[in-house]
Residue, then its C-alpha position, 0 to 999 in steps of 0.5 A: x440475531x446476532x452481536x454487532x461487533x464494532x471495528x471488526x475488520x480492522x480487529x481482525x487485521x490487527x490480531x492477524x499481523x500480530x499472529x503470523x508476525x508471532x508463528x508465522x504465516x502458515x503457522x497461524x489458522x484463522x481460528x486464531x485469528x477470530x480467537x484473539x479478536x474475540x470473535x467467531x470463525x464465521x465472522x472472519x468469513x464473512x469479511x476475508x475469503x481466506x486468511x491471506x486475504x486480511x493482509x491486503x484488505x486495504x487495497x483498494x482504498x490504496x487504489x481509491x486514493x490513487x487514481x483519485x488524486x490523478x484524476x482529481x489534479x488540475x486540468x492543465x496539470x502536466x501528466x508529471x504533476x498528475x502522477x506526483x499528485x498520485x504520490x503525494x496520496x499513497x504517501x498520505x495514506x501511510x502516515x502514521x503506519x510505519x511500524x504496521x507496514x514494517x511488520x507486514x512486509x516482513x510477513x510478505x517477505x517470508x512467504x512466496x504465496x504472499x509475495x506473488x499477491x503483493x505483486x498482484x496487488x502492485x500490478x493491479x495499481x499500476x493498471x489503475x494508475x494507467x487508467x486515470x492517466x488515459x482518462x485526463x487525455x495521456x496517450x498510449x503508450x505514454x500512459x502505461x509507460x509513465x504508470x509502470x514508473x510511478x509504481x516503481x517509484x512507490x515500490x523503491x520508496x516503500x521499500x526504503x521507507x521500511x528498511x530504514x533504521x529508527x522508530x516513530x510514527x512514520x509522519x516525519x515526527x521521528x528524529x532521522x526519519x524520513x516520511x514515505x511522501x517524501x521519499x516517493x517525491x525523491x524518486x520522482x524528481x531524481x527520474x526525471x532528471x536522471x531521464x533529462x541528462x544529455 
């Protein structure tokens, strides 16, 4: 029988980040990969399909929080107000994780194969995001119009939020650091006034 290990995804997930940020994406096997978490190639494959697979193992928890927000805000809630709320969660879902999200969207950016699974990854939750609108009464097309701009409000913060200079936690507890909630709530305000100009 074999060993429960515990933690084994997330060991999995750190030892990988850690290899491709050290030889790069192609230059790691997933034989590494269980090596440096001190388990067996078999274990990876019962938890990842392929060694691209553990760089997005957390989007559907991502998903989850988003649409649960939305849907989850209150019924009188203005379809701007459902979308902030949906925000608010990918920005809660990241505090804390800077220095991680840095180091992966820097493996991301090295290789086209995994740039082109992020933006699966960003399109799949903007069609989440559609979803949950249409399921508190927004109609078509104001729906997928209004998704297609709260991720691109997510993806221009997060894009911020990894670029900026300095260190921490990335919880606003860093001196000059700006947490990613914030960012996105910056977005969101500077559309809508942008789009209320006459």
């Amino acid at each position: 029988m074999a060993r429960w290990e515990p933690h084994t995804r997330e060991r999995l997930a750190r030892a990988a980040l850690e290899l491709y940020s050290e030889h790069g994406y192609e230059g790691t096997t997933v034989a590494q990969i269980a090596a440096r978490a001190g388990l067996t190639e078999r274990t990876y494959f019962r938890h990842f399909g392929d060694k691209r697979e553990v760089l997005f193992d957390g989007s559907h928890d991502l998903e989850t929080a988003l649409t649960g927000a939305v849907t989850g805000a209150p019924a009188d809630a203005s379809p701007r107000a459902a979308l902030a709320a949906g925000l608010d969660a990918l920005g809660a879902a990241f505090r804390g994780m800077r220095a991680h999200a840095r180091t992966r969207q820097a493996v991301i950016a090295a290789q086209r194969e995994l740039r082109e699974r992020e933006l699966i990854k960003i399109a799949t939750l903007t069609r989440a995001l559609a979803e949950a609108l249409r399921l508190r009464g927004v109609a078509e097309p104001d729906a997928s119009l209004l998704a297609e701009a709260g991720l691109g409000i997510f993806r221009t913060g997060f894009e911020r939020w990894v670029g900026e200079a300095g260190a921490g936690a990335g919880d606003g507890t860093a001196a000059g650091e700006v947490p990613l909630l914030t960012l996105l709530r910056e977005g969101l305000d500077t559309l809508s006034d942008t789009l209320a100009e006459d």
